[in-house]
C-alpha positions as CSV (number, residue, x, y, z in Angstrom):
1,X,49.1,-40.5,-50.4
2,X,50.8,-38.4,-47.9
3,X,53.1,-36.8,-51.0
4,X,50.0,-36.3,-52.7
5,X,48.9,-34.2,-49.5
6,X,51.5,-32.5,-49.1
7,X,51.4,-31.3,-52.5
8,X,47.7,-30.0,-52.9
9,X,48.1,-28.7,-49.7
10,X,51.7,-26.7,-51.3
11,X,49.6,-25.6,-54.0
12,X,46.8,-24.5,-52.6
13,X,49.2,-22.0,-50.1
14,X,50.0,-20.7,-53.4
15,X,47.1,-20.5,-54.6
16,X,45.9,-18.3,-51.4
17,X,49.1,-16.2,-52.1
18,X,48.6,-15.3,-55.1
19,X,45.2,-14.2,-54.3
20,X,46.6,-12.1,-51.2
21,X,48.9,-10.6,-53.6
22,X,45.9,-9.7,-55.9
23,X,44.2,-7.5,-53.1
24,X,44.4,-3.6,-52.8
25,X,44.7,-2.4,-48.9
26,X,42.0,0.3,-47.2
27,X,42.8,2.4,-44.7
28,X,40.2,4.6,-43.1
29,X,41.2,6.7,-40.4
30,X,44.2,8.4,-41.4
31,X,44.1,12.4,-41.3
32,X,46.2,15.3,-42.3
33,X,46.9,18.7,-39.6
34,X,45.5,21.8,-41.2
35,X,46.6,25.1,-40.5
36,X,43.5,26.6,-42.4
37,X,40.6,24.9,-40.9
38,X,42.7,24.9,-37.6
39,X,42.6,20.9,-37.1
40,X,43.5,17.9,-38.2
41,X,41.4,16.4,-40.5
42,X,40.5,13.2,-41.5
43,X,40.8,11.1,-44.8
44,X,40.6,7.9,-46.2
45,X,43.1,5.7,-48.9
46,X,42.7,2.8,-51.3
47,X,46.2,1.7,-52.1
48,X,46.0,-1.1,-55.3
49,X,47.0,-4.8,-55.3
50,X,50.8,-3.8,-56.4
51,X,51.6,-1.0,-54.4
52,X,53.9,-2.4,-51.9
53,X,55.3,-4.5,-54.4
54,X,55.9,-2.1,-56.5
55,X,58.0,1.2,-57.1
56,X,56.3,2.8,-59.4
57,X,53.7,5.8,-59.3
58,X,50.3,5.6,-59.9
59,X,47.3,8.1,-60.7
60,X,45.3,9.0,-58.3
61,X,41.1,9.9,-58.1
62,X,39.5,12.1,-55.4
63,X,36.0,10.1,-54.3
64,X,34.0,12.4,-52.6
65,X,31.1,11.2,-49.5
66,X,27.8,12.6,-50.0
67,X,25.9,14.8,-47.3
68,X,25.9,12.3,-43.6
69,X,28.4,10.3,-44.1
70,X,32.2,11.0,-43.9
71,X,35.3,9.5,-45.1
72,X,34.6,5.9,-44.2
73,X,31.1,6.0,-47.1
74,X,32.4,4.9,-50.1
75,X,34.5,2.2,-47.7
76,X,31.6,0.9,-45.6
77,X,28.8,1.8,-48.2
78,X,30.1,1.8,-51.5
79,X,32.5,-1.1,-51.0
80,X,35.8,0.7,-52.9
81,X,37.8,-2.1,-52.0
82,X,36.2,-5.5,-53.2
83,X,35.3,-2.9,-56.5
84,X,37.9,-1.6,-57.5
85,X,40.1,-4.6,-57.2
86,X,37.5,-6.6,-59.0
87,X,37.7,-3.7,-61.5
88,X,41.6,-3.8,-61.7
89,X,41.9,-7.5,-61.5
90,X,39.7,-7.5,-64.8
91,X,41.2,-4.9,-66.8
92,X,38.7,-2.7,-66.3
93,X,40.4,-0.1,-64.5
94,X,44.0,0.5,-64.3
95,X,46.1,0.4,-60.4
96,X,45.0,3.4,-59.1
97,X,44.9,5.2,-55.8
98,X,41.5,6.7,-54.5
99,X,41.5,8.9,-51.7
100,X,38.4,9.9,-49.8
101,X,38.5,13.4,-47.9
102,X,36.1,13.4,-44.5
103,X,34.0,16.7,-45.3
104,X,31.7,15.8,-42.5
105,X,34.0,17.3,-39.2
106,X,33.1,20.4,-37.4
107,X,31.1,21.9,-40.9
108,X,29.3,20.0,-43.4
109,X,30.4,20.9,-47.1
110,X,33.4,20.9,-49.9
111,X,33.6,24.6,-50.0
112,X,34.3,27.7,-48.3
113,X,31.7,29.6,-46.7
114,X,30.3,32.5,-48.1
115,X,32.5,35.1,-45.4
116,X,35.2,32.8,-46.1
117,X,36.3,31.9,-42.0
118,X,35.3,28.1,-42.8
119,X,37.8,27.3,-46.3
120,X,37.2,23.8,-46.7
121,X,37.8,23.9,-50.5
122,X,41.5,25.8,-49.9
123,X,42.2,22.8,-47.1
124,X,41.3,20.4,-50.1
125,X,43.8,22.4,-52.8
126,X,46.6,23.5,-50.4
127,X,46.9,21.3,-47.9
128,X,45.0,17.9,-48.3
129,X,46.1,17.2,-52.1
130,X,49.6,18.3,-51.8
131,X,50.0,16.0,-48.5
132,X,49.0,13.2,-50.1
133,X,50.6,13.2,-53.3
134,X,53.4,13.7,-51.8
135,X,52.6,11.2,-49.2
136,X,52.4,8.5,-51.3
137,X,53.2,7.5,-55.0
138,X,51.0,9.5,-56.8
139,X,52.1,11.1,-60.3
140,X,51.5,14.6,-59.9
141,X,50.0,15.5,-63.3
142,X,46.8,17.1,-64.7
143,X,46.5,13.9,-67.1
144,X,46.8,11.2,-63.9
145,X,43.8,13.1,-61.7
146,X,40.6,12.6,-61.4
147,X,37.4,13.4,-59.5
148,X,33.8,12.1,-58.6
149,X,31.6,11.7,-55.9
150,X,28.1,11.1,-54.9
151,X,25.0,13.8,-54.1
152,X,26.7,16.4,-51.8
153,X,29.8,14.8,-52.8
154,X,28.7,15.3,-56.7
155,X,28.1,19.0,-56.3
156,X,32.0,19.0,-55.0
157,X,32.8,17.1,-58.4
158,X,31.3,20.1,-60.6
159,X,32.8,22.5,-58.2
160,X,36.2,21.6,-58.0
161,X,36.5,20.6,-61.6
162,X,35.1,23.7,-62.5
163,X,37.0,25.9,-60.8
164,X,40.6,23.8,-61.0
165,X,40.1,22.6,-64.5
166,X,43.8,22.9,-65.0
167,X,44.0,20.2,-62.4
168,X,41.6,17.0,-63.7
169,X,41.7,15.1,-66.6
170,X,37.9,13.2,-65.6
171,X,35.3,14.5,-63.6
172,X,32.6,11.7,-62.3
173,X,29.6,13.6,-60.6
174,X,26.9,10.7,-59.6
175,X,23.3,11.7,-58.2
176,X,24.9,15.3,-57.7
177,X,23.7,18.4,-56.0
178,X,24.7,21.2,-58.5
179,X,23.8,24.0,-56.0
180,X,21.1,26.5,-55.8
181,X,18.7,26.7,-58.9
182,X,18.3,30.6,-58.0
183,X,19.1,33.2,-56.0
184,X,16.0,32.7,-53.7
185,X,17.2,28.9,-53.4
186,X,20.2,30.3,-51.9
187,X,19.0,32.9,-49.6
188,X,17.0,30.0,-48.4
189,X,20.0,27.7,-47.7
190,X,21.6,30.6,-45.7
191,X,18.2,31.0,-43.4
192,X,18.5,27.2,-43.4
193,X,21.9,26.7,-42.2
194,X,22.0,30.5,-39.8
195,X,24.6,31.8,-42.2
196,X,25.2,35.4,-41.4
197,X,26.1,37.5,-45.0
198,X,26.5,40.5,-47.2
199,X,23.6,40.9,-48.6
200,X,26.0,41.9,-51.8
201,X,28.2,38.8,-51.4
202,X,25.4,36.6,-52.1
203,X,25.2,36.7,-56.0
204,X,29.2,36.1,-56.7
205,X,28.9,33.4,-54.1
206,X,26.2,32.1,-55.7
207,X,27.0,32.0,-59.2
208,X,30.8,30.8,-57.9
209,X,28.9,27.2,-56.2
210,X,26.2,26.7,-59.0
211,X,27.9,24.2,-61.7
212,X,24.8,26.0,-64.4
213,X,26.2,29.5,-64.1
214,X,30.2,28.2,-63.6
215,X,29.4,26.4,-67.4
216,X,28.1,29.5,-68.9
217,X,30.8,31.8,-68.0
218,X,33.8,29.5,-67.9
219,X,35.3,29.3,-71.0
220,X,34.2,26.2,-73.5
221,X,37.4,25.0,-73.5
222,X,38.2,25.0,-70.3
223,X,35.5,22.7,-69.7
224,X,35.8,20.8,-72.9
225,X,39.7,20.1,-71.4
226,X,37.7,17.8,-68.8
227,X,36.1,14.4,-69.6
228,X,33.1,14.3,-67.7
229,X,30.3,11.1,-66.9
230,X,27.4,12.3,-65.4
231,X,25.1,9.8,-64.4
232,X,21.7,10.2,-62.3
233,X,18.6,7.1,-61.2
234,X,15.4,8.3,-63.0
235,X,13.8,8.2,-59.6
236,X,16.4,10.8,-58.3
237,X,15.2,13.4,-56.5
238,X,18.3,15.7,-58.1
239,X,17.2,14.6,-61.5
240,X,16.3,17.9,-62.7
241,X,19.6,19.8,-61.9
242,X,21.6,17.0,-63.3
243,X,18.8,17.3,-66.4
244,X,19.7,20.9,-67.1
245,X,23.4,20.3,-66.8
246,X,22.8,18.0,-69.4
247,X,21.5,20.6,-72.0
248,X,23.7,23.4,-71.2
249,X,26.7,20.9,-71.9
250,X,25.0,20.4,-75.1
251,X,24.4,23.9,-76.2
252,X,28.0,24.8,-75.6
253,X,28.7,21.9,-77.2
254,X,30.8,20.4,-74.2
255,X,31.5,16.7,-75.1
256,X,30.2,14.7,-72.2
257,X,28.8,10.9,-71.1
258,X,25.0,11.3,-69.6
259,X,23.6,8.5,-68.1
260,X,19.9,8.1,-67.1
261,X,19.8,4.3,-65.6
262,X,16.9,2.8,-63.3
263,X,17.3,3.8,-59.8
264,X,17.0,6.2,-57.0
265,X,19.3,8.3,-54.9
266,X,20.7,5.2,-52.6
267,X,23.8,2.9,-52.2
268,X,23.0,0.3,-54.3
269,X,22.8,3.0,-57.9
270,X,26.5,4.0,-56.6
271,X,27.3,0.4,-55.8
272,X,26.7,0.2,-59.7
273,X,28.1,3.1,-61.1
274,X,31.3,2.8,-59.4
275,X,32.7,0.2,-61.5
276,X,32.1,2.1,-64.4
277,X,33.7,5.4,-62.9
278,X,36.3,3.3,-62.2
279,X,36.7,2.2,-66.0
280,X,36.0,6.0,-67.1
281,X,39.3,7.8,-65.6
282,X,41.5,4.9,-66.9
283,X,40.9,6.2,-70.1
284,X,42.5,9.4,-69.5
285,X,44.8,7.8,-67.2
286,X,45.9,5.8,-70.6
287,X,45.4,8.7,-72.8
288,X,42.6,6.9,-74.2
């Protein structure tokens, strides 16, 4: 009996082991010092189930918060961790590393501002991305990076793939904020947020943070060189600028997933779509 005890207990252990060894590690208050923005900044990493185990490189995907929350969202909130190993553990994704900027600190927002003294978006490119891929084993090519994010987070997603399209394979934007639908939307965001300007700065700036006007003048295949999944609830409040992105890919005959499922602009649509995300890049990853 006590043999037999000894035994079941011996294999359970295992058992437990093997399911440690199946789990990806978070950690979520790491941060970077940045020269640009003049402080150090804060970010958050999913490392997969094999990564200390293992030597090897692995691609990498940008996951972008959404407007009030920072780098912990898609930790606390979205639950990255008991996702994506789920998703790796299954096959649907391949071992990847996710990092999650904090665009939350000091100024709200992905990019630079409009008289360029706050450049979050060069802190993202020239100091945040080369820090971590350098940080940790992350293969440094076009093919093997990927972004997406949610709402404010999803207008980042356009952005940055748009105007670094040498740089992502997939772009993911879910429930996004594409940017101003005109130029009186914009003025109004700058009266909204005490933004001092040229009055003749506005339009570039404009045109340069509205995914609609970056896929009319950017050429086709620039954009077509992306894989992109757009997905937005049909009780989103965004639904109309994520609508019209829609039919301008089409016209310019931009290859693209759209997705239209039931849901609003909350947790548990993103909750959802993650998985699928997740499943999306690894196709690129694997030069699908």
């Amino acid at each position: 009996m006590m043999q037999r005890l000894v035994l079941s207990a011996g294999c359970l252990l295992l058992t437990l082991s093997a399911f440690a060894q199946m789990t990806g590690k978070v950690y979520d208050n790491l941060s970077v010092k940045s020269d640009i923005l003049g402080m150090d900044r804060k970010f958050a990493i999913y490392l997969p189930p094999d990564y200390e185990t293992s030597e090897r490189s692995y691609p990498v995907l940008y996951l972008l918060h959404g407007a009030g929350d920072d780098q912990t969202g898609w930790v606390q909130f979205g639950e990255v961790l008991h996702i994506a190993d789920k998703a790796i553990r299954e096959g649907i994704a391949t071992p990847m590393i996710i990092v999650m900027p904090d665009a939350d600190t000091g100024r709200r927002g992905y990019f630079n501002d409009i008289n360029n003294k706050w450049r979050y978006e060069d802190f993202f490119f020239e100091e945040l991305m080369p820090y971590v891929e350098k940080t940790y084993r992350i293969k440094g090519q076009k093919r093997y990076r990927a972004v997406a994010g949610l709402s404010m987070g999803g207008g980042g997603t356009f952005m940055y793939a748009l105007h670094h399209p040498e740089l992502f394979s997939s772009a993911c934007p879910l429930s996004a904020y594409i940017g101003p639908l005109s130029m009186e939307q914009a003025k109004q965001f700058m009266t909204r947020t005490n933004e001092t300007y040229d009055e003749a700065a506005l339009e570039p700036y404009y045109k340069r943070h509205n995914a609609l006007s970056l896929i009319e003048d950017i050429s086709a295949d620039d954009i077509k060189s992306i894989r992109w999944y757009i997905d937005c609830g049909d009780d989103d409040f965004l639904y109309e600028g994520n609508s019209l992105i829609h039919i301008a890919m089409r016209k310019k005959e931009i290859p693209h997933e759209y997705r239209v499922r039931d849901g609003a602009h909350n947790w548990t649509y993103w909750r959802t779509a993650l998985p699928v995300v997740l499943g999306f890049v690894s196709d690129a990853f694997h030069q699908h």
